[in-house]
CHARMM internal coordinates of N, CA and C (Angstrom, degrees):
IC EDIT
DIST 1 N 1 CA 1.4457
DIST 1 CA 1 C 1.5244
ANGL 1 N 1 CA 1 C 108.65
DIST 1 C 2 N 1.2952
ANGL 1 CA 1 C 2 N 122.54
DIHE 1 N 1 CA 1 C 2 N 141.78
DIST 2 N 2 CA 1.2647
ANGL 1 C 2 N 2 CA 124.09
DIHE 1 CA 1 C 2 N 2 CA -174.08
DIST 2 CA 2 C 1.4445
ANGL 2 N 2 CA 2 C 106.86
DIHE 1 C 2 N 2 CA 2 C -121.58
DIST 2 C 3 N 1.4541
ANGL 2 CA 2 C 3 N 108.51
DIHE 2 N 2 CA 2 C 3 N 137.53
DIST 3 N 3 CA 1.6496
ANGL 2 C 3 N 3 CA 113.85
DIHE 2 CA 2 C 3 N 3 CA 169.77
DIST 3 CA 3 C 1.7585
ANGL 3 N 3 CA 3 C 111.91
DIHE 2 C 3 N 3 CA 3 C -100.20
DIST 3 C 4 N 1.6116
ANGL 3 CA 3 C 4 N 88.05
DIHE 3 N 3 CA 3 C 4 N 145.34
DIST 4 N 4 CA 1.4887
ANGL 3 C 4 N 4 CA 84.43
DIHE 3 CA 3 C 4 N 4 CA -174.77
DIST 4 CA 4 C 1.7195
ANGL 4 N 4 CA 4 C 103.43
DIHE 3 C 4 N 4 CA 4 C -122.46
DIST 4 C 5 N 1.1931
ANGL 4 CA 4 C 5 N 132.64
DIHE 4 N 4 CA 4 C 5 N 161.03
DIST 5 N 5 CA 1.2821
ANGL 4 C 5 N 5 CA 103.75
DIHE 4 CA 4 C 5 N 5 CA 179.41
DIST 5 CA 5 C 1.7197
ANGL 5 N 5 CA 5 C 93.29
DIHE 4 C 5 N 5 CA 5 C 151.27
DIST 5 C 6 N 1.4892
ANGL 5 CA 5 C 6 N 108.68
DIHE 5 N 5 CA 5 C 6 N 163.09
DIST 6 N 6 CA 1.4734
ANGL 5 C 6 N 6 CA 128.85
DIHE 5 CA 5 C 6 N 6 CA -177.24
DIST 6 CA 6 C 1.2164
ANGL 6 N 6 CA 6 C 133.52
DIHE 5 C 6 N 6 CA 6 C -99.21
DIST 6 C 7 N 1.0436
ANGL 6 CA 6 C 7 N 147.26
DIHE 6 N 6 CA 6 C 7 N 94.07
DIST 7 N 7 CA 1.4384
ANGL 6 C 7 N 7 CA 147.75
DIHE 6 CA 6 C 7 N 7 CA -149.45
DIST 7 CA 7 C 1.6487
ANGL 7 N 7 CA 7 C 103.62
DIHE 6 C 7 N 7 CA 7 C -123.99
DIST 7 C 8 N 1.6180
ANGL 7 CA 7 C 8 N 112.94
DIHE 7 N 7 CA 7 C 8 N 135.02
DIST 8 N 8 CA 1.3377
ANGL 7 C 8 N 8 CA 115.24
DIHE 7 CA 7 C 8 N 8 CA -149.50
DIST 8 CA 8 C 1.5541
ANGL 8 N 8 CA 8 C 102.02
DIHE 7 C 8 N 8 CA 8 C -135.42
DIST 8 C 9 N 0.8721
ANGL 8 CA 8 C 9 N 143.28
DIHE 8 N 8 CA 8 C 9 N 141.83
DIST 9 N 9 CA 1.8055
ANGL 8 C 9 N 9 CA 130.24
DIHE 8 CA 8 C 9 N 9 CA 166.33
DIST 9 CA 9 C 1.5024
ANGL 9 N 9 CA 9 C 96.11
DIHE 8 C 9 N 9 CA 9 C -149.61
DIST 9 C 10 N 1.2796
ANGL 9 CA 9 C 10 N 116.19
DIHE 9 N 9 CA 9 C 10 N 179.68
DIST 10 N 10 CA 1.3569
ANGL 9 C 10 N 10 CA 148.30
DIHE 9 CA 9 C 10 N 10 CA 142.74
DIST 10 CA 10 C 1.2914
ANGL 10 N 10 CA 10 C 126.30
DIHE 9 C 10 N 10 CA 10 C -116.26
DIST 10 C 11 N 1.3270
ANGL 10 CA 10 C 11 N 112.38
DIHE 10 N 10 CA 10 C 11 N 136.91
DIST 11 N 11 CA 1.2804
ANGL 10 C 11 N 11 CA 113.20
DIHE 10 CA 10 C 11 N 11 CA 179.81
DIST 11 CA 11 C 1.8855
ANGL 11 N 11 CA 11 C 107.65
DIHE 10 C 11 N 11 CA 11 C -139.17
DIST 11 C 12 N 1.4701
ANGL 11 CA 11 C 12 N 122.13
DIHE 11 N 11 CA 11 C 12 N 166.45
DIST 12 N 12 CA 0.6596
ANGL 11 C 12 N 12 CA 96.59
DIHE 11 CA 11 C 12 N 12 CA 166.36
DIST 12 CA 12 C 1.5385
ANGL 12 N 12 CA 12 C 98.17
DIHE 11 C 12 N 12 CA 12 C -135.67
DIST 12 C 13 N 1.8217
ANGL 12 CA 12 C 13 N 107.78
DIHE 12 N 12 CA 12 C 13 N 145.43
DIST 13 N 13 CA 1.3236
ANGL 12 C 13 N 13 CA 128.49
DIHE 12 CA 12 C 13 N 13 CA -172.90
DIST 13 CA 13 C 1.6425
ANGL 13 N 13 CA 13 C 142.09
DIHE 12 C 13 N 13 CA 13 C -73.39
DIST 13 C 14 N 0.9709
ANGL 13 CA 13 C 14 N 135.89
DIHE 13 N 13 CA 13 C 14 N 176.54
DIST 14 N 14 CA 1.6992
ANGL 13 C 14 N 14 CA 117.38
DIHE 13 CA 13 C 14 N 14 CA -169.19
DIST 14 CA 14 C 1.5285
ANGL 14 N 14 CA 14 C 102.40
DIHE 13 C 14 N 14 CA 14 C -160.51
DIST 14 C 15 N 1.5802
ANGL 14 CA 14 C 15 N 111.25
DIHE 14 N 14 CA 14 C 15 N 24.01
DIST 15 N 15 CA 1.1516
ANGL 14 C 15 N 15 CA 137.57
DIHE 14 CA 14 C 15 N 15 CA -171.71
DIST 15 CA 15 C 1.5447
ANGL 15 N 15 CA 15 C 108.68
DIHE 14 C 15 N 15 CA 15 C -146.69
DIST 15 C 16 N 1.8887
ANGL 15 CA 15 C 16 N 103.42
DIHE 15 N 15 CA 15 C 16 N 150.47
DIST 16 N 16 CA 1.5939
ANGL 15 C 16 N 16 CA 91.13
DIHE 15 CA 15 C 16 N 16 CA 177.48
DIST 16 CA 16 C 1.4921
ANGL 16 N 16 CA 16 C 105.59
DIHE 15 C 16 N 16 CA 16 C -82.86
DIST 16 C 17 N 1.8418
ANGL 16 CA 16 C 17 N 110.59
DIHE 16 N 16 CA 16 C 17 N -171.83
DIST 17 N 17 CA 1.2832
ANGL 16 C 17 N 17 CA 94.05
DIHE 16 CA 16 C 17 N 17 CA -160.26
DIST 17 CA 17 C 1.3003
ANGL 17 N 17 CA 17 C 88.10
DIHE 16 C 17 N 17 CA 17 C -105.69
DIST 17 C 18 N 1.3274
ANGL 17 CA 17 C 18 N 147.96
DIHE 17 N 17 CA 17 C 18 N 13.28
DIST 18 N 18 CA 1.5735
ANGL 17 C 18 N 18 CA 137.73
DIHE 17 CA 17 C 18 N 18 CA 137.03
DIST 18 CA 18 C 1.4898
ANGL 18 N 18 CA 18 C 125.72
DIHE 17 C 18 N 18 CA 18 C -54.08
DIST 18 C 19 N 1.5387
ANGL 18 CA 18 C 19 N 105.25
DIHE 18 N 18 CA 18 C 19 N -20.27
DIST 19 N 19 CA 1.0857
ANGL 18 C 19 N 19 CA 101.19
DIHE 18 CA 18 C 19 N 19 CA 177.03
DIST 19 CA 19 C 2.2304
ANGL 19 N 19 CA 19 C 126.10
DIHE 18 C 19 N 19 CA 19 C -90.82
DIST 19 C 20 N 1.7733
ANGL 19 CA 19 C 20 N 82.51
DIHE 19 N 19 CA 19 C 20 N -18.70
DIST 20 N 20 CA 1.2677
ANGL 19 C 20 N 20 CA 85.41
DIHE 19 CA 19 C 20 N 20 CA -167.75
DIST 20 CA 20 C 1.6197
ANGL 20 N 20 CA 20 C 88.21
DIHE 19 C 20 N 20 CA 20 C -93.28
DIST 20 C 21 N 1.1872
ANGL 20 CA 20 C 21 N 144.07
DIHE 20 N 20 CA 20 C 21 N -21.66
DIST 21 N 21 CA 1.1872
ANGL 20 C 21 N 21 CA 135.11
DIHE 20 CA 20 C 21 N 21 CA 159.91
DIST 21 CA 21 C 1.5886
ANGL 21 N 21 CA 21 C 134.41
DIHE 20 C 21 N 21 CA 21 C -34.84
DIST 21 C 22 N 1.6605
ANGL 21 CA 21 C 22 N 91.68
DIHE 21 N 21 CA 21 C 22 N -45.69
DIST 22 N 22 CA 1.4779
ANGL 21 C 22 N 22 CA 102.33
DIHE 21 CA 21 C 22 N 22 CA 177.37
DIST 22 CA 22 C 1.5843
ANGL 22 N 22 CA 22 C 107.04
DIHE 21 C 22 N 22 CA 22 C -80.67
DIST 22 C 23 N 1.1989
ANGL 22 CA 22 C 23 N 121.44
DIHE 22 N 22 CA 22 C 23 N -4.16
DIST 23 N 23 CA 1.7761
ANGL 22 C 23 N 23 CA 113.63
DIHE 22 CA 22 C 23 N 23 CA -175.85
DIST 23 CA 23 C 1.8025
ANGL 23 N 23 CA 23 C 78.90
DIHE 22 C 23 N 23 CA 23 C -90.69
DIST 23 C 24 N 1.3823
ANGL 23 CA 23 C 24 N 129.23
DIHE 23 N 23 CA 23 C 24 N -56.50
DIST 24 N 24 CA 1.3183
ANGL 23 C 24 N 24 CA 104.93
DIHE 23 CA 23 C 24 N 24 CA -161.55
DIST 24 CA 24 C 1.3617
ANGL 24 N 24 CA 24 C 117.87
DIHE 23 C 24 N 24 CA 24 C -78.32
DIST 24 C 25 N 0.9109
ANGL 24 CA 24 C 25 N 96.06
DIHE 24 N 24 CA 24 C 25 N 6.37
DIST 25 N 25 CA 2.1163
ANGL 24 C 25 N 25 CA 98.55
DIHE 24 CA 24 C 25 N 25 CA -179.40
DIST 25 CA 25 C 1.9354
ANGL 25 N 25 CA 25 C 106.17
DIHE 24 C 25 N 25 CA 25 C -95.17
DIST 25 C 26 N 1.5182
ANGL 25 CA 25 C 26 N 103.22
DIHE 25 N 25 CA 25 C 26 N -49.09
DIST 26 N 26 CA 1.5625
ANGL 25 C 26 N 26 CA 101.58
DIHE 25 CA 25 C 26 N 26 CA -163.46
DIST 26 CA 26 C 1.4393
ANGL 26 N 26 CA 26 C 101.50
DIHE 25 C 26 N 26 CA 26 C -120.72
DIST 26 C 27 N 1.5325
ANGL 26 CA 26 C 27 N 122.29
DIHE 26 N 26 CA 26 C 27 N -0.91
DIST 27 N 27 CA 1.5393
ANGL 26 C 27 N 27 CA 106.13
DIHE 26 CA 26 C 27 N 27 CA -158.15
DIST 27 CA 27 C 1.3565
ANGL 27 N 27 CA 27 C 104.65
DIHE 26 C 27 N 27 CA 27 C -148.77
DIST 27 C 28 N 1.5645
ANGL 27 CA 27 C 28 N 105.94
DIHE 27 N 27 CA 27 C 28 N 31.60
DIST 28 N 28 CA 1.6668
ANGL 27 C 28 N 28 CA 124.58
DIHE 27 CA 27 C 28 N 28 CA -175.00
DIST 28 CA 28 C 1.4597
ANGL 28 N 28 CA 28 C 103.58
DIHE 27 C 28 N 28 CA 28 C -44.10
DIST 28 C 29 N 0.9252
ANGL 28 CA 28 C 29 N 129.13
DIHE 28 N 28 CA 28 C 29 N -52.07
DIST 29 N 29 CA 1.9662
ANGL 28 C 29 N 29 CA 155.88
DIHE 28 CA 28 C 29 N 29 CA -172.70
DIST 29 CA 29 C 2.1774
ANGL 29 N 29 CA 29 C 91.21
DIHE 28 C 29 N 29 CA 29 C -39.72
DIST 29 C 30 N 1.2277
ANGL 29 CA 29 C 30 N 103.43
DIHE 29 N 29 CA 29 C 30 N -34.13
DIST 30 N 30 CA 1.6245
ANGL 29 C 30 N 30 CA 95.71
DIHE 29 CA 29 C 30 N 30 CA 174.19
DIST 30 CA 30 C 1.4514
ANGL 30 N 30 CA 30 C 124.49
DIHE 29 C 30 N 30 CA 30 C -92.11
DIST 30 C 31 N 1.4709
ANGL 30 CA 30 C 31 N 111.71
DIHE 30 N 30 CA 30 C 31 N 0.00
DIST 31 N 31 CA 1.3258
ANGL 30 C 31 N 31 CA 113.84
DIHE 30 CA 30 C 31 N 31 CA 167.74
DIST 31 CA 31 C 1.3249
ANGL 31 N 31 CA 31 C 128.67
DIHE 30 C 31 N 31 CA 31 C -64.15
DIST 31 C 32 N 1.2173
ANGL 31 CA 31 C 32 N 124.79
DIHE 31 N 31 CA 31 C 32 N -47.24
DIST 32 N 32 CA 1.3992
ANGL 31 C 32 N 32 CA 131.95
DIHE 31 CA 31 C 32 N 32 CA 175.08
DIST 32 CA 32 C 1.3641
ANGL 32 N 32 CA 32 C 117.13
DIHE 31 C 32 N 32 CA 32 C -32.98
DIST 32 C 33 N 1.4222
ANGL 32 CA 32 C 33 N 105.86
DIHE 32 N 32 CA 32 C 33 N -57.23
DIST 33 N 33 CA 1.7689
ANGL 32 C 33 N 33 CA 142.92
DIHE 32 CA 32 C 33 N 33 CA -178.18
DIST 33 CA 33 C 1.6884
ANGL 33 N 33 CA 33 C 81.16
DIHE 32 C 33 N 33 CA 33 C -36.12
DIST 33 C 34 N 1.5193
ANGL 33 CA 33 C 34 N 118.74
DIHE 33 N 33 CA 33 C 34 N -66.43
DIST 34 N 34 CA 1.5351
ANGL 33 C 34 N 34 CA 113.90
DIHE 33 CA 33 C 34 N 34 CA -145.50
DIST 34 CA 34 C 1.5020
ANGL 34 N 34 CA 34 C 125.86
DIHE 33 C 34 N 34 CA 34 C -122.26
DIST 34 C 35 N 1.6398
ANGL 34 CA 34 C 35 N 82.10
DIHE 34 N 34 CA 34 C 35 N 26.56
DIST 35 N 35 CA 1.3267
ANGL 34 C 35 N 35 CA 113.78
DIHE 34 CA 34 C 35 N 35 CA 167.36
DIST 35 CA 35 C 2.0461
ANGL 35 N 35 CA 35 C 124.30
DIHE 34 C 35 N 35 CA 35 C -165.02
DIST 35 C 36 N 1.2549
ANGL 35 CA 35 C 36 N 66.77
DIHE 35 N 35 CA 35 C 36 N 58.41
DIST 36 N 36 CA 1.5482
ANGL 35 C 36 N 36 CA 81.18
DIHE 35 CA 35 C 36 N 36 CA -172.24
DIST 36 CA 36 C 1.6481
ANGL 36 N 36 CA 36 C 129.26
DIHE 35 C 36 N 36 CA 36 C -75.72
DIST 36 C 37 N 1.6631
ANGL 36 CA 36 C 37 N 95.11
DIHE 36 N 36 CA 36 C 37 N -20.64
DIST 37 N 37 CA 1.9176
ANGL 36 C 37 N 37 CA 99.10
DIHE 36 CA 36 C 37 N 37 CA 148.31
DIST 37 CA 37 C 1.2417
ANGL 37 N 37 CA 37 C 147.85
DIHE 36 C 37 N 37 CA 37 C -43.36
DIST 37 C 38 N 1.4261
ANGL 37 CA 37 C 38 N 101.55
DIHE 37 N 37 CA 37 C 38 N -27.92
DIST 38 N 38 CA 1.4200
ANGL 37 C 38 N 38 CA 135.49
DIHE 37 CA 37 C 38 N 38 CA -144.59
DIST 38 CA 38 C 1.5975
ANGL 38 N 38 CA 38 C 105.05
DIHE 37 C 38 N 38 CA 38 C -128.97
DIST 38 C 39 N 1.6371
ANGL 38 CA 38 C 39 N 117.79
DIHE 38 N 38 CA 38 C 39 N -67.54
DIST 39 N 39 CA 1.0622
ANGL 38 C 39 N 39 CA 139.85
DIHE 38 CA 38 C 39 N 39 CA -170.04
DIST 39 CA 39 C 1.4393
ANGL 39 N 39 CA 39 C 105.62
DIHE 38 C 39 N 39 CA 39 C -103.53
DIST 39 C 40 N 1.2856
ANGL 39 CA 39 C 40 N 136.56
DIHE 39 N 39 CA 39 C 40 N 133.44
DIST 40 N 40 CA 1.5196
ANGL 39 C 40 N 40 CA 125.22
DIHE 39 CA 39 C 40 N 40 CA -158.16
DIST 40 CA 40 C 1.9610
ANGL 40 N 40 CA 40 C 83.53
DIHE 39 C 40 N 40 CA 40 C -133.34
DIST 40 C 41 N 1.5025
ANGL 40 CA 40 C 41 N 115.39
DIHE 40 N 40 CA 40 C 41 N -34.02
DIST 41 N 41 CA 1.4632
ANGL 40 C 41 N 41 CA 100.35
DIHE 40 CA 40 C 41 N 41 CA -162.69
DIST 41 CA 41 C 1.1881
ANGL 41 N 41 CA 41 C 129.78
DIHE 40 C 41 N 41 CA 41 C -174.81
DIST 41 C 42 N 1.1639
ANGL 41 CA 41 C 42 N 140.78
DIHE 41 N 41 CA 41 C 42 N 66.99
DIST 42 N 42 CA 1.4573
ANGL 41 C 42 N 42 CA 134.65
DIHE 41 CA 41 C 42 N 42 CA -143.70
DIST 42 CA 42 C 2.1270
ANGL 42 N 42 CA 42 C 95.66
DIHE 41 C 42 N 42 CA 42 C -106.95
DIST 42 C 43 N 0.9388
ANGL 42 CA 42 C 43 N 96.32
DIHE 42 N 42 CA 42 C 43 N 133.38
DIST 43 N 43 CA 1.9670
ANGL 42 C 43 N 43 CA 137.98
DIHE 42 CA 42 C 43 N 43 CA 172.17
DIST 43 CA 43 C 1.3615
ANGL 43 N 43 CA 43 C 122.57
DIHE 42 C 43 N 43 CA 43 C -95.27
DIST 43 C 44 N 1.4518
ANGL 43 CA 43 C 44 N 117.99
DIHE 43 N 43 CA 43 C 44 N 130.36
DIST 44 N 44 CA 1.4003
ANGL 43 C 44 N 44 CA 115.49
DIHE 43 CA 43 C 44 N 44 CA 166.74
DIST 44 CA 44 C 1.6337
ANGL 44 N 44 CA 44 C 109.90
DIHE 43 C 44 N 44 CA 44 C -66.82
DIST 44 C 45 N 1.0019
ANGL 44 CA 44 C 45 N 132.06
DIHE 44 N 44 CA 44 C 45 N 151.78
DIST 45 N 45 CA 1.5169
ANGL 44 C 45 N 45 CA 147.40
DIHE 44 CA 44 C 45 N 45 CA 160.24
DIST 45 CA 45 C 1.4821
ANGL 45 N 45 CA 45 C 118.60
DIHE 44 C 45 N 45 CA 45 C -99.27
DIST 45 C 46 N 1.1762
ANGL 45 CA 45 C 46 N 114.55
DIHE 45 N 45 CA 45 C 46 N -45.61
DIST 46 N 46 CA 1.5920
ANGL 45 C 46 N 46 CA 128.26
DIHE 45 CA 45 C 46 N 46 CA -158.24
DIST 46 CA 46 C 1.6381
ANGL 46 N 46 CA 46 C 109.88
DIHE 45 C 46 N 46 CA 46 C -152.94
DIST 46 C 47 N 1.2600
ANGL 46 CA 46 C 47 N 139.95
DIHE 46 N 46 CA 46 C 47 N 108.58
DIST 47 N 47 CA 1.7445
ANGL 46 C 47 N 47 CA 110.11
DIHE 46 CA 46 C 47 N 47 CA 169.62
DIST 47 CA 47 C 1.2159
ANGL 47 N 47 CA 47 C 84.11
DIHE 46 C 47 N 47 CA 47 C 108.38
DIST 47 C 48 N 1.4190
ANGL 47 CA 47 C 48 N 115.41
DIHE 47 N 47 CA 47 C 48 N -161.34
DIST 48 N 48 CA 1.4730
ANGL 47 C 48 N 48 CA 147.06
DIHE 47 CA 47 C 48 N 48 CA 156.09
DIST 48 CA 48 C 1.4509
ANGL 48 N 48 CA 48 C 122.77
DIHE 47 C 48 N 48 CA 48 C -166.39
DIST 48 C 49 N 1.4536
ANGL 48 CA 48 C 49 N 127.58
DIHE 48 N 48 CA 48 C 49 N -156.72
DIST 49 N 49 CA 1.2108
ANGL 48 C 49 N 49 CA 120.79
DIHE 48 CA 48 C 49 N 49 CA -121.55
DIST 49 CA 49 C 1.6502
ANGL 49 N 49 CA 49 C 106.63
DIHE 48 C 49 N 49 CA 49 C -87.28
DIST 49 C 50 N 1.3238
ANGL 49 CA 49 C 50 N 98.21
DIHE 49 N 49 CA 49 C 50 N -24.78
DIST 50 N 50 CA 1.9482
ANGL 49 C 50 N 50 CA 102.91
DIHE 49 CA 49 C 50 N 50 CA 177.28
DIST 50 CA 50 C 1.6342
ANGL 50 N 50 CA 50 C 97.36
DIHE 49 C 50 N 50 CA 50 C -99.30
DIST 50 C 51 N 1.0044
ANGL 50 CA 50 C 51 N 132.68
DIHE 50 N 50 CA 50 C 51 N -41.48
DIST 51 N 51 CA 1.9385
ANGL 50 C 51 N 51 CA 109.03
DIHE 50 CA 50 C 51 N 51 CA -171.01
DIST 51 CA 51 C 1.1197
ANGL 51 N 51 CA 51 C 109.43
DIHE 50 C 51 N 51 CA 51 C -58.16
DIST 51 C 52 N 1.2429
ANGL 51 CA 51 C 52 N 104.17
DIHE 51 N 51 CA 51 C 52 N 151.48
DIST 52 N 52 CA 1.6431
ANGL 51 C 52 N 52 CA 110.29
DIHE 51 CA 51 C 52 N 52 CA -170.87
DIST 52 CA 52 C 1.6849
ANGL 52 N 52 CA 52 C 95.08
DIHE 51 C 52 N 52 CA 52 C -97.96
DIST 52 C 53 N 1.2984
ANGL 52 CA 52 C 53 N 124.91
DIHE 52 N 52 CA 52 C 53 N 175.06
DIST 53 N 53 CA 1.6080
ANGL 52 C 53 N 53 CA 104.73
DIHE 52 CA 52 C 53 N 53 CA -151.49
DIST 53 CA 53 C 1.3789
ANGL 53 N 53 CA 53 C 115.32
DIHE 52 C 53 N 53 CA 53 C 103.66
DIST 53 C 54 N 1.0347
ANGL 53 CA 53 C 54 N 106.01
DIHE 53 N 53 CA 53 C 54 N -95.03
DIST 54 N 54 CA 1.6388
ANGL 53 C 54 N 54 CA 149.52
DIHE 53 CA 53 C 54 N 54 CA -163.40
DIST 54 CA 54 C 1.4169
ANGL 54 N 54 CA 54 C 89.01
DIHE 53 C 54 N 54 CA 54 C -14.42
DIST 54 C 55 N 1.4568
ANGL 54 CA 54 C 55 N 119.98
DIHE 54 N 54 CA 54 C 55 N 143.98
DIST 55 N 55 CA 1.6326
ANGL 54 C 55 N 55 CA 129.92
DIHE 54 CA 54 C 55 N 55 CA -178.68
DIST 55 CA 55 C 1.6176
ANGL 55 N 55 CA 55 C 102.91
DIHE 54 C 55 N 55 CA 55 C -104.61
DIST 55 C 56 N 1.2240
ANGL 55 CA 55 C 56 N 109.54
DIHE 55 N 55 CA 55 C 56 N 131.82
DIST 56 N 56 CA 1.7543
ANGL 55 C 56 N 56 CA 101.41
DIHE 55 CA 55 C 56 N 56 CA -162.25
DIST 56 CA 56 C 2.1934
ANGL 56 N 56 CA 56 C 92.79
DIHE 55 C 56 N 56 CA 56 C -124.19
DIST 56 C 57 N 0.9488
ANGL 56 CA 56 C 57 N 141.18
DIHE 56 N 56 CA 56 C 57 N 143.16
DIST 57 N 57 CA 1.5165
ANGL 56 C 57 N 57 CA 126.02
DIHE 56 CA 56 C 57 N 57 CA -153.58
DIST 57 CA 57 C 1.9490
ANGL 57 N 57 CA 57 C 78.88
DIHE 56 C 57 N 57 CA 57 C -124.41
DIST 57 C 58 N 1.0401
ANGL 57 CA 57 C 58 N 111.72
DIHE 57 N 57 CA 57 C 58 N 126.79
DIST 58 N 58 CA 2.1246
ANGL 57 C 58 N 58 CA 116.94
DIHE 57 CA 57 C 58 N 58 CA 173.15
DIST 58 CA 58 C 1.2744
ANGL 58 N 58 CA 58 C 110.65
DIHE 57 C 58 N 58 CA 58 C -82.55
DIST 58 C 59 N 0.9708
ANGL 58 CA 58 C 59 N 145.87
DIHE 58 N 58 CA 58 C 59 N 150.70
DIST 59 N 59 CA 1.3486
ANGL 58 C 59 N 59 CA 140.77
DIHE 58 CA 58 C 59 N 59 CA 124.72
DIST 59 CA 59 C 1.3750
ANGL 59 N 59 CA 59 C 122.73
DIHE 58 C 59 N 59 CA 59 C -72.59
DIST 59 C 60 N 1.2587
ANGL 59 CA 59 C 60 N 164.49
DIHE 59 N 59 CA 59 C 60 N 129.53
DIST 60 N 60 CA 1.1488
ANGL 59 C 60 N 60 CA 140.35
DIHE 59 CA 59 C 60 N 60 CA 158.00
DIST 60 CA 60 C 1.4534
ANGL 60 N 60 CA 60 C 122.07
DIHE 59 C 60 N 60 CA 60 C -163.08
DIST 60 C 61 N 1.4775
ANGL 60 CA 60 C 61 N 127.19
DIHE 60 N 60 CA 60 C 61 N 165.04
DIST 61 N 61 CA 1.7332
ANGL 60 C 61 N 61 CA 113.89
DIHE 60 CA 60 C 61 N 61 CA -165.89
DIST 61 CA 61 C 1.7386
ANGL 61 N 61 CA 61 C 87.74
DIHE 60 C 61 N 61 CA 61 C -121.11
DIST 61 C 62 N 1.5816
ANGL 61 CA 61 C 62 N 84.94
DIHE 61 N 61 CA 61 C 62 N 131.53
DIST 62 N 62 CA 1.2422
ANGL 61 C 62 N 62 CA 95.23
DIHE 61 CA 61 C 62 N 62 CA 155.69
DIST 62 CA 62 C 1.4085
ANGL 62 N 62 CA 62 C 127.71
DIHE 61 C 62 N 62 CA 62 C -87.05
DIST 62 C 63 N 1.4940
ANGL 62 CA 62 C 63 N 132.07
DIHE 62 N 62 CA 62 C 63 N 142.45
DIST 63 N 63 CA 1.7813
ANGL 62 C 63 N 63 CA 119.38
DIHE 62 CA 62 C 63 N 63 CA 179.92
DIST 63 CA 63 C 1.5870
ANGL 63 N 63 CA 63 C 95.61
DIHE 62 C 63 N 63 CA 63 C -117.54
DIST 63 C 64 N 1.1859
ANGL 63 CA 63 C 64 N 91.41
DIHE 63 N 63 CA 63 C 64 N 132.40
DIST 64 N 64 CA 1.7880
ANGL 63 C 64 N 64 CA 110.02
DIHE 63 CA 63 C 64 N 64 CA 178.06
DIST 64 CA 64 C 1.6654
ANGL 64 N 64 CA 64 C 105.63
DIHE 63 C 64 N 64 CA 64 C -92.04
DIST 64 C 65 N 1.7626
ANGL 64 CA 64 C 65 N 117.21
DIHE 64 N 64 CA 64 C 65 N 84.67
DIST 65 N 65 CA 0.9303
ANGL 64 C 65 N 65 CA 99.21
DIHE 64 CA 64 C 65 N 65 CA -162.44
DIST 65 CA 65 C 1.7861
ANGL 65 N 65 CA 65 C 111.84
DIHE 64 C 65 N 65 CA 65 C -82.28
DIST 65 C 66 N 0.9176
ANGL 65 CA 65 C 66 N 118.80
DIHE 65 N 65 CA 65 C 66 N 5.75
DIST 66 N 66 CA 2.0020
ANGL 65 C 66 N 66 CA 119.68
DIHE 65 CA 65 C 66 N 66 CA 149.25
DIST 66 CA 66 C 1.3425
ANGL 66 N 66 CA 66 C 99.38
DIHE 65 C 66 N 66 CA 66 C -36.41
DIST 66 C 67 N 1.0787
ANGL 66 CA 66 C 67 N 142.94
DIHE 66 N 66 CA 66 C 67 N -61.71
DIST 67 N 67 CA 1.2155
ANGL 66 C 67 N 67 CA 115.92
DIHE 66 CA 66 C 67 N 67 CA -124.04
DIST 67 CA 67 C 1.8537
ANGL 67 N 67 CA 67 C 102.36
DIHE 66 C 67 N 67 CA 67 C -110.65
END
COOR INIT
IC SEED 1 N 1 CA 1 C
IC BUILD
């Protein structure tokens, strides 16, 4: 079963935003590392890490903070 859907935050950064661009464009594979609460693990699917295209599979927890 697949979820489809929009997920939104703010954050605020401690990096420029050329830099955090290029981790989410070509160098997704270091996110986990530095957000590992949140982000547990992201995988190639299709492609890899610089073609644009490329199918990348997340792991990650969402927190419903309502509740």
């Amino acid at each position: 079963m697949a979820l489809h859907g929009k997920i939104e935050t703010t954050l605020e950064l401690k990096s420029s935003a050329e830099k955090f661009y290029k981790v989410w464009r070509s160098q997704s594979f270091h996110v986990p590392k530095h957000a590992s609460k949140h982000i547990q693990g992201v995988e190639i699917h299709a492609g890899d890490w610089e073609t644009v295209g490329s199918i990348r599979i997340w792991q990650y927890t969402i927190v419903d903070r309502n509740s």
